[in-house]
C-alpha positions in Angstrom: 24.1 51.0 -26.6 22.8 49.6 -23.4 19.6 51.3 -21.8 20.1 52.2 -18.0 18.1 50.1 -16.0 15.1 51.4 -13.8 14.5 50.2 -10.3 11.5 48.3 -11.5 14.2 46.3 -13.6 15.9 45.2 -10.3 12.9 44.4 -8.4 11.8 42.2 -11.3 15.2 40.4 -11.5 15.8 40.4 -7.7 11.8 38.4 -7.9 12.8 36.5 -10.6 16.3 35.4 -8.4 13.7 34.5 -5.4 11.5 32.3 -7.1 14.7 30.4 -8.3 16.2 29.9 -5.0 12.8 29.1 -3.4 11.8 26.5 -5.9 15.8 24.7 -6.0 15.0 24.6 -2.3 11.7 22.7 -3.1 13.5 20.5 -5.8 16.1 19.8 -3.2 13.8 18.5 -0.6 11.0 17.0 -3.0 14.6 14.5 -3.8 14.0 12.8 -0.3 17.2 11.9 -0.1 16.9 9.2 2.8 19.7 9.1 5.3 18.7 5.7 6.5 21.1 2.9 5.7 19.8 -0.4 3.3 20.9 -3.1 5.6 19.9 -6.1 2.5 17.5 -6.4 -0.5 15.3 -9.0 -0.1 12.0 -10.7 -1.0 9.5 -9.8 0.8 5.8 -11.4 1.4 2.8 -9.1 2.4 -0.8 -10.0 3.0 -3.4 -7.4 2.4 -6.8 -7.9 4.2 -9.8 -6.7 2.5 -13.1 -6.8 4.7 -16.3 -6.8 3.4 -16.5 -7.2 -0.1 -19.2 -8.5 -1.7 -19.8 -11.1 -4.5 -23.0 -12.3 -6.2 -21.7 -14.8 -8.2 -20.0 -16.6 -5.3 -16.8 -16.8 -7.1 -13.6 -14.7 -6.1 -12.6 -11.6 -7.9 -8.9 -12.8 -7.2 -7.1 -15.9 -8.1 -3.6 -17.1 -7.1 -1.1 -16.5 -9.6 -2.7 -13.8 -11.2 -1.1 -10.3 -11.5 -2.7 -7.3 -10.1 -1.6 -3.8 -9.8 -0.9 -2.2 -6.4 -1.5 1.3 -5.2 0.0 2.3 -2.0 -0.7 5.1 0.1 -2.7 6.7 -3.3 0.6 6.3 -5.1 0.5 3.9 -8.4 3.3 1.5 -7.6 3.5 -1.8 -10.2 1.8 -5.0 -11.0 2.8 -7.9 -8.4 1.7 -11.6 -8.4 -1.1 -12.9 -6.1 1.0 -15.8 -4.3 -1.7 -17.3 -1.7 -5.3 -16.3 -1.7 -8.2 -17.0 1.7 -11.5 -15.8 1.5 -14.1 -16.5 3.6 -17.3 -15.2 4.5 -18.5 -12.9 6.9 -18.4 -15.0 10.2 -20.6 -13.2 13.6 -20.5 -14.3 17.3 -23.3 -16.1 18.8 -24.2 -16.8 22.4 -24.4 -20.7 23.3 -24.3 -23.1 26.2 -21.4 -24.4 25.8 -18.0 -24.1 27.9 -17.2 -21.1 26.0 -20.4 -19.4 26.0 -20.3 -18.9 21.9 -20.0 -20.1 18.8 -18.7 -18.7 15.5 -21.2 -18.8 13.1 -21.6 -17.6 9.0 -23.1 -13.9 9.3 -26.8 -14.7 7.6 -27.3 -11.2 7.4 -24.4 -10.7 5.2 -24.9 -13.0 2.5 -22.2 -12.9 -0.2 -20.0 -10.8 1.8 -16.5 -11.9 2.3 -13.3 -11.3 3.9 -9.8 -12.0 2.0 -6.7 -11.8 3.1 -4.3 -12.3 -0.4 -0.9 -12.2 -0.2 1.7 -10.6 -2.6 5.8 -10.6 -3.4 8.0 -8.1 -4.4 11.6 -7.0 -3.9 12.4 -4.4 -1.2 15.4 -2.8 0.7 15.3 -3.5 4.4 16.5 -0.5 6.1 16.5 0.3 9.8 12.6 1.4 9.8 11.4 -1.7 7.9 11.0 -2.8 4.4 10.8 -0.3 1.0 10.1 -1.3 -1.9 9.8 1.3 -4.7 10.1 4.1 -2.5 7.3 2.9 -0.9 7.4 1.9 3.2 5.4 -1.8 3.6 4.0 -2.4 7.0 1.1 -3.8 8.8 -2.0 -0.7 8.5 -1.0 1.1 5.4 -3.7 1.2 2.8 -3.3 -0.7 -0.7 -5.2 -0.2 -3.4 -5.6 -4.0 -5.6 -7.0 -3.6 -9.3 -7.6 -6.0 -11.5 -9.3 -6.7 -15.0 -12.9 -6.6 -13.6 -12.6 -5.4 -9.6 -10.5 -3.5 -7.5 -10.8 -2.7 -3.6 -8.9 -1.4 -1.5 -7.7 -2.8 2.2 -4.5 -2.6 4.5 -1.7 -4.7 4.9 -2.0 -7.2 7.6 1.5 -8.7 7.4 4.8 -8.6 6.6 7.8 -11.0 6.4 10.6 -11.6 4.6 10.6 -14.8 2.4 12.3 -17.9 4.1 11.5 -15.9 7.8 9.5 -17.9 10.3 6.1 -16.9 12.0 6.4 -15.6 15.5 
């Protein structure tokens, strides 16, 4: 025989029919379904500036051809290959007497403090908005995370082309 149910019993099942509704809701627009159209995938080249770090041994924590792994925006993303590497050191302004009134000089006050810019490869879709690759937009001022065996910094991309496309 069934048991009559109480009103309690249809306040919890009309709670229980809420939170389902709410959180398919939440599933549905967690999904992110993107209603921008992928014009092309492509490879893509991005250069990621880190200012400032500093080394005591005077050799570079990074090294072309190497794989690191990438963070983007705080989000893991994957291991990608350094293609090009420049580091230099911290450079300051000085006054002079010359016909531009200043010279660009090696910062003493910063020794073993560098500058890199190293750039990376990976696949993306280009879409309206720019380049995404991994779900992931890539464009100049968005902060990457680089980690390798013994180091890992963080700086912003600086650049972004696809591969084969010119300089402006």
């Amino acid at each position: 025989m069934l048991k009559k149910l109480k009103l309690t019993d249809y306040i919890i099942i009309l709670f229980i029919f809420i939170i389902a509704i709410i959180g398919f809701f939440v599933f549905i627009k967690k999904k992110n379904f993107s209603n921008l159209p992928i014009e092309k995938e492509t490879t893509i080249q991005f250069d990621v500036f880190f200012r400032g770090i500093t080394i005591s041994d005077n050799v570079a924590p990074f090294k072309q051809g190497d794989d690191a792994f990438i963070t983007i925006r705080n989000v893991p993303y994957t291991k990608l290959k350094i293609i090009a590497l420049d580091g230099k050191p911290r450079m300051t302004i000085l006054s002079a007497n010359n016909e531009k009134g200043y010279i660009i000089a090696e910062d003493i006050s910063n020794v073993n403090m560098y500058d890199f810019i190293v750039r990376l490869e990976d696949k993306a879709k280009k879409t309206p908005d720019g380049y995404v690759a991994g779900g992931n937009k890539i464009k100049m001022g968005i902060p990457v995370v680089i980690e390798g065996e013994k180091y890992k910094y963080s700086g912003t991309i600086s650049n972004v082309q696809e591969v084969g496309e010119t300089q402006n």
